[in-house]
NULUM-753735 format. One record per residue: x, z, y of N, C-alpha, C, O in turn; residue in one letter. Coordinates in steps of 0.05 Angstrom, whole numbers, plus 5000, padded with zeros to 4 digits. Atoms other than C-alpha are relative to their C-alpha. Example, Ala and Ser with C-alpha at 12.3 -4.5 7.8 and 13.67 -1.06 7.14 Angstrom:
BEGIN
501850004976524651564910501850005024503950135024A/498449994976527351434979498550145022499550185044S/
***
This chain:
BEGIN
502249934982525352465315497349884991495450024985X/502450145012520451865293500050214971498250374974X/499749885031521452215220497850295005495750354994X/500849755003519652875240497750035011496450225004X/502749905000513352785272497749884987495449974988X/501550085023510652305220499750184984497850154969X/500449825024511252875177499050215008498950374989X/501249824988508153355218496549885003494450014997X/502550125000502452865230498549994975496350084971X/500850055020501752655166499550334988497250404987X/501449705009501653465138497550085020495850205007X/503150004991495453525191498550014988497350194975X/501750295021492153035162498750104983496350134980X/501349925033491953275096499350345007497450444994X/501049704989490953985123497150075007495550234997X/503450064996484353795158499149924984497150064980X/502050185019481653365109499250234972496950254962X/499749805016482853905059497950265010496150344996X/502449804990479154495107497449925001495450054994X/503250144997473553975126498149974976495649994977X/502249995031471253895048500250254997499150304975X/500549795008471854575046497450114989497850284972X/502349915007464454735032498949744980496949814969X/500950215020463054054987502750064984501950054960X/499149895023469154284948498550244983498450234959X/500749745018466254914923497649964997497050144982X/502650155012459254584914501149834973499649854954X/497950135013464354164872500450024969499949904947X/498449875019467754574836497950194981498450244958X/502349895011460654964820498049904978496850034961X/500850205016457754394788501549854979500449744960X/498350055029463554214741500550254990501850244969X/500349705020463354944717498049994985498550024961X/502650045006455954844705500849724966500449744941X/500250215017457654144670502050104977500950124955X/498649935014463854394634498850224974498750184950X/502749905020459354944604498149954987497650114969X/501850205023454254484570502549924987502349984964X/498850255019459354074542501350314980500350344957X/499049885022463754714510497650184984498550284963X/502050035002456854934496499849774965500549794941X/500350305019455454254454502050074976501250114953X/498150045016462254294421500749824978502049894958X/500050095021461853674383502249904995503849825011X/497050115014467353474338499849814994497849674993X/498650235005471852984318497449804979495549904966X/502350145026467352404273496850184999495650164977X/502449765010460752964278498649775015499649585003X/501850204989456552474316499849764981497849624986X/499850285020457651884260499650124971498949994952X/500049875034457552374197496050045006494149974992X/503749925004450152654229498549725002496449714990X/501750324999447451874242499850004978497550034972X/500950185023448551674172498950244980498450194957X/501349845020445852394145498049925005497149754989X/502650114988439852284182498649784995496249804996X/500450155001439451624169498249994963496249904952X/501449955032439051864092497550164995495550074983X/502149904999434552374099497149895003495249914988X/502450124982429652014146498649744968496349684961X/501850195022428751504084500550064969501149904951X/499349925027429452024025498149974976498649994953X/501549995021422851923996500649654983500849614958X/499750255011423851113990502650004977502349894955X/498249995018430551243958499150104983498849914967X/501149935017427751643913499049854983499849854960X/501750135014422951203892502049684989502549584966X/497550245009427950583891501550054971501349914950X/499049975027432650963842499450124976500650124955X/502350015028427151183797500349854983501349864961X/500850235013424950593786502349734988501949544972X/497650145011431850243776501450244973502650154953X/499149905025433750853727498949934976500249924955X/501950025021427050683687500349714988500049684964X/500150285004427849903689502749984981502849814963X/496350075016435949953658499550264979500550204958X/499449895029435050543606497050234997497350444985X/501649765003428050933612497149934985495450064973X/502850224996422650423605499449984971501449904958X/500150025022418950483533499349674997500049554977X/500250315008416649713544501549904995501149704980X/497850154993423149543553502249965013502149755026X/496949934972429749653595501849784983501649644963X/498150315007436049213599501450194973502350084953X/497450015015440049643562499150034964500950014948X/500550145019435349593498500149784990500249744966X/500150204990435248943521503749894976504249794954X/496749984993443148923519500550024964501349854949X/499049925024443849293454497949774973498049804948X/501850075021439048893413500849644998500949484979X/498150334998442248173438502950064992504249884982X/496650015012449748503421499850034961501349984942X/499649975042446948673344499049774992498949784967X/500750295012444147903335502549875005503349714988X/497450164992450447663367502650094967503549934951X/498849925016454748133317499849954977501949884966X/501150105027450748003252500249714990499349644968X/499550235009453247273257503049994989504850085002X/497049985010459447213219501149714993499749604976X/498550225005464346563215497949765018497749525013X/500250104981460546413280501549815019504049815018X/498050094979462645973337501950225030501150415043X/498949774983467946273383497150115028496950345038X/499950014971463646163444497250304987495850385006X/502049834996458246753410502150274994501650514993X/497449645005465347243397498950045043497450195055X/500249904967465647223479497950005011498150125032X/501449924993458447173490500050334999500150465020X/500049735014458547883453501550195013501050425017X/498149924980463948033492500150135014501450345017X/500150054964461047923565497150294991496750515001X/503149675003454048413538501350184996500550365010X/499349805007457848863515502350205024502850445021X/499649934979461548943582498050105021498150305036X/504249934987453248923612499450174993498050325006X/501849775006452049403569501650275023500550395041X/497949774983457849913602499350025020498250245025X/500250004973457149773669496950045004496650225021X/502349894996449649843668500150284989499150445005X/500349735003450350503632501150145022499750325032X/498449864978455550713688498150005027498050195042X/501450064974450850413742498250254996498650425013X/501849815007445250903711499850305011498150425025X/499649814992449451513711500650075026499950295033X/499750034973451951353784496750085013496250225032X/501949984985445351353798498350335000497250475016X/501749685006442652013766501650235013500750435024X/498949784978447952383797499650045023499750275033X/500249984981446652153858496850265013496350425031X/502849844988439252423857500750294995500450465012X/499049685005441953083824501150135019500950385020X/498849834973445853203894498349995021498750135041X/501950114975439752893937498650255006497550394988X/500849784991437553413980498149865018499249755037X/502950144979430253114016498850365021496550415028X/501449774984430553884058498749905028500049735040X/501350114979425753754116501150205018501750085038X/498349784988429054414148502049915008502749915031X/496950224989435554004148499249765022500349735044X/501050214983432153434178499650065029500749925046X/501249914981428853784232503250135012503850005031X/497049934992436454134248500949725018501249715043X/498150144989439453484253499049775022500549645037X/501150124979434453114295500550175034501150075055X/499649854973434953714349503649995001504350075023X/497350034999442553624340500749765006503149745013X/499250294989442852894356498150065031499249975052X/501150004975438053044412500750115024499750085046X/499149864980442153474444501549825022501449775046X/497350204997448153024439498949825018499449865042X/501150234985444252384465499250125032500450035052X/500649894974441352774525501750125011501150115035X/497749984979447053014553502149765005503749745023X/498350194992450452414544498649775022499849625038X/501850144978444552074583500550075033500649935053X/499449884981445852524630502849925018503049935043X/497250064986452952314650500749705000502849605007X/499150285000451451604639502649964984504749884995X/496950085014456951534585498749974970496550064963X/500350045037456551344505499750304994500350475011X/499849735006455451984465503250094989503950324985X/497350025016462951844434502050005025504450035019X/498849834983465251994505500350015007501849905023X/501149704985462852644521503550174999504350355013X/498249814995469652854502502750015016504550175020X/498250114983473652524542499650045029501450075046X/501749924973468552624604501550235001503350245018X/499549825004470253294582502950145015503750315031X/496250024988477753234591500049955028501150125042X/499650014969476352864668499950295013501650425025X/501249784977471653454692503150254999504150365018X/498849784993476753944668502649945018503750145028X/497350124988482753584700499250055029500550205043X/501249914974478353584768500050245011500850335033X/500149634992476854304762502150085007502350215027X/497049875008484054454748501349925030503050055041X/498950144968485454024818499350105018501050125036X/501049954982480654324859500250304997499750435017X/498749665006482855084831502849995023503650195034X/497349904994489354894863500149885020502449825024X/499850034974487554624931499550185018499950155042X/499249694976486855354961502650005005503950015026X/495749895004494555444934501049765029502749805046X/497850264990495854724970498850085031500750085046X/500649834974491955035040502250155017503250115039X/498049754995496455605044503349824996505249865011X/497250134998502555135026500249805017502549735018X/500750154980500454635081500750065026502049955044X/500449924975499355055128503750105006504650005026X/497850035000507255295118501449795006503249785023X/497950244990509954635118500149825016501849655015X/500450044985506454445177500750205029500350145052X/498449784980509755085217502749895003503649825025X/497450105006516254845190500649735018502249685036X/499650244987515154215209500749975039502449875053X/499549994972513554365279501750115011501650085036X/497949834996519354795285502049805001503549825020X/498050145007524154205260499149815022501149695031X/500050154980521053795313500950115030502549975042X/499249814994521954275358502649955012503049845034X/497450044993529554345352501149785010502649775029X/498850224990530353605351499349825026500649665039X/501450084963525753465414501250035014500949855031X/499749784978528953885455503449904998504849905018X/496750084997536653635432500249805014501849805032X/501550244996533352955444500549985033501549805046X/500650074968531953165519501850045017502049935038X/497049994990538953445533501549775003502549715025X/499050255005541552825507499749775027501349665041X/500950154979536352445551501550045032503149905044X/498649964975538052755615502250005008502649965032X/497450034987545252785617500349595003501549465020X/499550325004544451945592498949915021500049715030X/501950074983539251885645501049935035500449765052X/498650024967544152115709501449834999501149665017X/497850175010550151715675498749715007499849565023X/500850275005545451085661499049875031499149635037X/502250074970541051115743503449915013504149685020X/497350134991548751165765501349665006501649515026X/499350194998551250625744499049715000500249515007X/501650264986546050115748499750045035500649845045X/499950034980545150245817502049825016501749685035X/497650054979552150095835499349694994498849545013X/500650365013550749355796497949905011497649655012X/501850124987544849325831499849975030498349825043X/498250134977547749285891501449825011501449745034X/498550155004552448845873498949694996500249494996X/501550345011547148235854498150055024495750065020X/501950124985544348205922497650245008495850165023X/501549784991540448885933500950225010500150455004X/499149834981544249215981498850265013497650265034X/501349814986542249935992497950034980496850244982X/502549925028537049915929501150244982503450284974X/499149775015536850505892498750044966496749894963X/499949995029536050645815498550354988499850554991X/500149665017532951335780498249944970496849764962X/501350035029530651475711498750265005499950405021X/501949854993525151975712499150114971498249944955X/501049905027523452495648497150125005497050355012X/503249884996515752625653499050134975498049994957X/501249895025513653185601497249954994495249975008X/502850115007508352925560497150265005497250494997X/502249734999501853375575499050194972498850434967X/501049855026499353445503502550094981504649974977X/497849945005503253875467501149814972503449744969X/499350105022502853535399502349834987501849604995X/497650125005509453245369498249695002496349584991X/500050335002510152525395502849914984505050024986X/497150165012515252055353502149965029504549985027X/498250074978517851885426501550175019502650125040X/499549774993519752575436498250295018496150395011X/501349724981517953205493499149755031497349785048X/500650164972517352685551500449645008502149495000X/500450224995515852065576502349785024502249805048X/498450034975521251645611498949765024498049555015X/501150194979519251245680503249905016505250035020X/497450184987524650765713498650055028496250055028X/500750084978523750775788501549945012503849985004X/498450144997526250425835500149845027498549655029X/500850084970527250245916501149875006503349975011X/498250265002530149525925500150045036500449815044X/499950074977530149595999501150205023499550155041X/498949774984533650166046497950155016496950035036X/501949824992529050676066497450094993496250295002X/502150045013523350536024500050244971502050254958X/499149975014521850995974499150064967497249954956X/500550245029522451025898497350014983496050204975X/502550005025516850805855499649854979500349624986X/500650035026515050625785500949665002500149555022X/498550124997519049995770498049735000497849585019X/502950135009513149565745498649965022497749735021X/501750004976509349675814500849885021499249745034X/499150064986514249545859501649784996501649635015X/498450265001518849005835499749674998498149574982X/500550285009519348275838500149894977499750054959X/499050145022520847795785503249935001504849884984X/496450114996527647615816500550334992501750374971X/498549755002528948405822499150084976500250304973X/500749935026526048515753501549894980501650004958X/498350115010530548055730503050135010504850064994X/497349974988536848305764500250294996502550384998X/499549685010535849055746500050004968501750094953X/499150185037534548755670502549934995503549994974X/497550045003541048505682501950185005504150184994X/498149634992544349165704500350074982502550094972X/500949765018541349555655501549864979503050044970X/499750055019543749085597503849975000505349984981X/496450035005551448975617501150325001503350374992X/499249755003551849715625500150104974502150204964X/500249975019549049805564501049774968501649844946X/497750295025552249135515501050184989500150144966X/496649795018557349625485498050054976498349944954X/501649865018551949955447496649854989495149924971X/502650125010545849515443500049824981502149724972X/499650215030544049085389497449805001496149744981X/501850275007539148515415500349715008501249615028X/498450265003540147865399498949875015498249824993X/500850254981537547405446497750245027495650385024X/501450004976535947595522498949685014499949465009X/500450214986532247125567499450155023497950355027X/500149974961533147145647498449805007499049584999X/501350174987527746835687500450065033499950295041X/499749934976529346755763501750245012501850335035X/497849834979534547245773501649915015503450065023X/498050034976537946835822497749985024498449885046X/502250064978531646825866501050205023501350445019X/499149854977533947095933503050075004504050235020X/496350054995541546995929501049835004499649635003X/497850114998547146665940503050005005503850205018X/497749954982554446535954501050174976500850104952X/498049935013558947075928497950174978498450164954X/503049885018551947505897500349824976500849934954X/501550145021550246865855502349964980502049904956X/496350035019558246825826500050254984500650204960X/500249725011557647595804497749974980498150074958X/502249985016550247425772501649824970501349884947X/500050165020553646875731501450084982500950084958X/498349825022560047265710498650154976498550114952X/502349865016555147785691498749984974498550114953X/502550165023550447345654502949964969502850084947X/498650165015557046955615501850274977502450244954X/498949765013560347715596497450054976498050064952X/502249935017553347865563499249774976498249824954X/499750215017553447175530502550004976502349884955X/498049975023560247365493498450214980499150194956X/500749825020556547905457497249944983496750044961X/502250115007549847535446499049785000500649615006X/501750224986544747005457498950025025496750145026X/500850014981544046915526498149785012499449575015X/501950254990537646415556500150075025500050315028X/500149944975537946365629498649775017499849555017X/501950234977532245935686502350035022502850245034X/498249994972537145795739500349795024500649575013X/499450174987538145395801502350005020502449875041X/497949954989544445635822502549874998504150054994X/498049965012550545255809501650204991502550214968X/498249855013554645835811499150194981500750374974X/501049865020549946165760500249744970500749804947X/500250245024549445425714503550064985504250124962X/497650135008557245295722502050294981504450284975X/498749845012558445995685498549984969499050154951X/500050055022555345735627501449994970503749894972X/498250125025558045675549497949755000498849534993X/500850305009553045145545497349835026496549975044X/502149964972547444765597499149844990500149644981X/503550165010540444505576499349925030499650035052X/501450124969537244075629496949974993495849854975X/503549995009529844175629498949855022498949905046X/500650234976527043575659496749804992496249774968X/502150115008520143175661500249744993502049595002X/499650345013519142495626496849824997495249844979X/502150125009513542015639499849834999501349665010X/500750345005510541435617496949825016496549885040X/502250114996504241025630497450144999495450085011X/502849795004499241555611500550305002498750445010X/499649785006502642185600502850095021504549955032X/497049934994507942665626501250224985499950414991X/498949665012511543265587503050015003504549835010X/497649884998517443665586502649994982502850144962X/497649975020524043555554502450134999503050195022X/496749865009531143875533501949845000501949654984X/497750215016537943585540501950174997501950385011X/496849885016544643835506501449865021502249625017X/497750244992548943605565502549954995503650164999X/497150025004555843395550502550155022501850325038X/498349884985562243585586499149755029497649815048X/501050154972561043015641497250005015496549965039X/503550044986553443035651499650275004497650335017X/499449694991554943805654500550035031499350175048X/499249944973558643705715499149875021499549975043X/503050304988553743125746498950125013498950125037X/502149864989548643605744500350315012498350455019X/499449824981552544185775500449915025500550085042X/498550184974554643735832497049925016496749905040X/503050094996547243535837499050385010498150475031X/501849744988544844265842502050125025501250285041X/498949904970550744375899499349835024499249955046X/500850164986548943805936498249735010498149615031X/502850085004542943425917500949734986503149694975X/499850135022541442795885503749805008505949784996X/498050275001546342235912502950265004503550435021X/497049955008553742425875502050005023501249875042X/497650114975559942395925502450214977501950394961X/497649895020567342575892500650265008501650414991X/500249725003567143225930498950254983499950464973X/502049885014561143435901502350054975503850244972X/499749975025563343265835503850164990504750244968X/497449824998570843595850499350244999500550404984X/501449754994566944165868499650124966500650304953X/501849885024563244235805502649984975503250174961X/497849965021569044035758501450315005501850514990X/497949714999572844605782498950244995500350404983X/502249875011566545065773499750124981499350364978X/501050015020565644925713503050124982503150304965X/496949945014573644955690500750315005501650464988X/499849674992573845645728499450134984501150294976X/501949815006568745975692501150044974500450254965X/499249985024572645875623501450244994502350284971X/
***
């Protein structure tokens, strides 16, 4: 029942929230069409943002290059003053023309003659390069409006220009989400029919249930509440259909206890009319009827012997001691024959000193057990009746 209208609630939920953006979705969805369109638009590829920087970069300083590897072609092999590799060749034929030399001018001759290579290589490296150098200002002007694109749209989305393509990937994943929250509308709105249908059936088994448990349960507390001293009190359980129709977890209707402790009086809402003793003593009804099937671990009785005695207060204690085999039972009592049906008896007693007073607990034993039953049958000063009394009480109740 709880199950089924959490899930009715909860499909709402998302039902409304879903209709209510209805008009900021498709503002939404209008604007990542828009954005999605620039970007496939754009189309920039893999590495194309890092290949155009360092074209650009060449271009933008093609005349200095230029002039750089000129002037390094002219200085190593062009130069009629002088270049290295005249240079080079004119120190390896003085080196060579020595014969029965020292070794160290064989490996001088050596190391130039490696200078000479590698500067010729450096040379040609270099002449090729200018032979491919393309200084088009047409190109230039391309790739500046081609980085400018890039940069400005990436300004635009607040992101690196390296990624736009990944942005790319979100918006479309969004789009692709908000394409398919019509579908999820129309599937909502189904499994929110369903739902109410499945609540529905089980509400309504729910209230069958209720009502037959309801005559069964007023029944037989009554008779028990009769029995503890409310002679002529009557018992009803009351199904009040909730007004709004909306699935509650607690079913189709609301239940009210009522309840007329007095012969002729009559019944009303249990809460309004009852005492604390009779609130206690219909608590006690309700729960020995019910023990078989309940499952909570510790009751506490306050004042249910208030307004009894005699053979009443012997029935409260049985009562109480049956409900104690199946649980934790706490009970305020001033009854012997409610104490002496104890499994166990705490004495709640005041303790003071010189400045202070507070409240303490005792574990009584088997003798100070029966002391203080003998005490609650016949007050303070002990006599062997009393305490015959209370032994037997106490031995009874086992």
């Amino acid at each position: 029942m709880q199950l089924a209208a959490q899930r009715w609630r909860q499909t709402r939920q998302e039902l409304e929230r879903l209709s209510n953006s209805g008009d900021e979705q498709r503002a939404r969805q209008q604007l990542l069409s828009y954005q999605l369109e620039e970007l496939d638009n754009l189309a920039l590829g893999e590495n194309e943002l890092e290949q155009l920087e360092q074209e650009h970069k060449s271009l933008t300083n093609a005349e200095a290059l230029f002039g750089i590897c000129r002037q390094v072609i002219d200085q190593c092999s062009e130069s009629d003053s002088g270049n290295v590799l005249n240079a080079l060749t004119a120190s390896l034929n003085r080196l060579s023309a020595v014969t029965g030399g020292p070794k160290a001018l064989d490996e001088a001759a050596t190391m130039i003659a490696s200078a000479q290579i590698q500067v010729e290589e450096a040379v040609g490296e270099l002449n090729r390069f200018l032979d491919n150098f393309d200084a088009d200002p047409m190109r230039l002007q391309a790739l500046e409006e081609r980085l400018d694109t890039i940069y400005t749209l990436a300004r635009k989305h607040r992101v690196h220009p390296t990624e736009l393509p990944h942005l790319q990937q979100r918006l479309m994943e969004e789009l692709e989400g908000l394409n398919a929250s019509d579908e999820s509308l129309e599937r909502l709105g189904e499994e929110l029919a369903a739902y109410a249908q499945h609540y529905q059936t089980k509400a309504r088994e729910l209230s069958a249930l209720r009502k037959q448990a309801a005559a069964q349960l007023a029944t037989a507390v009554e008779q028990e509440v009769q029995r503890l001293g409310m002679p002529g009190g009557r018992f009803c359980i009351e199904l009040n259909p909730f007004e709004s129709a909306e699935p509650s977890p607690h079913g189709l209707e609301q239940i009210e206890l009522l309840v007329s402790a007095n012969p002729g009086q009559p019944l009303k809402g249990l809460a309004k009319v009852a005492s604390g003793g009779e609130l206690s003593r219909i608590s006690l009804a309700i729960q020995v009827i019910t023990a078989q099937t309940s499952r909570i671990p510790t009751l506490v009785f306050d004042e249910v012997d208030v307004g009894i005695g005699g053979p009443t207060a012997e029935i409260v204690g049985q009562l109480l001691r049956r409900l104690g085999e199946r649980g934790q039972v706490l009970t305020v009592t001033h009854l012997p024959q409610v104490a002496a049906q104890g499994h166990h008896h705490l004495f709640v007693h005041k303790v003071r000193d010189s400045e202070t007073t507070h409240t303490a607990v005792a574990n009584l034993g088997k003798r100070e057990r029966v002391e203080e039953v003998a005490r609650m049958l016949g007050g303070i000063d002990l006599t062997k009746e009393s305490l015959a009394h209370a032994r037997k009480m106490v031995v009874t109740s086992k």
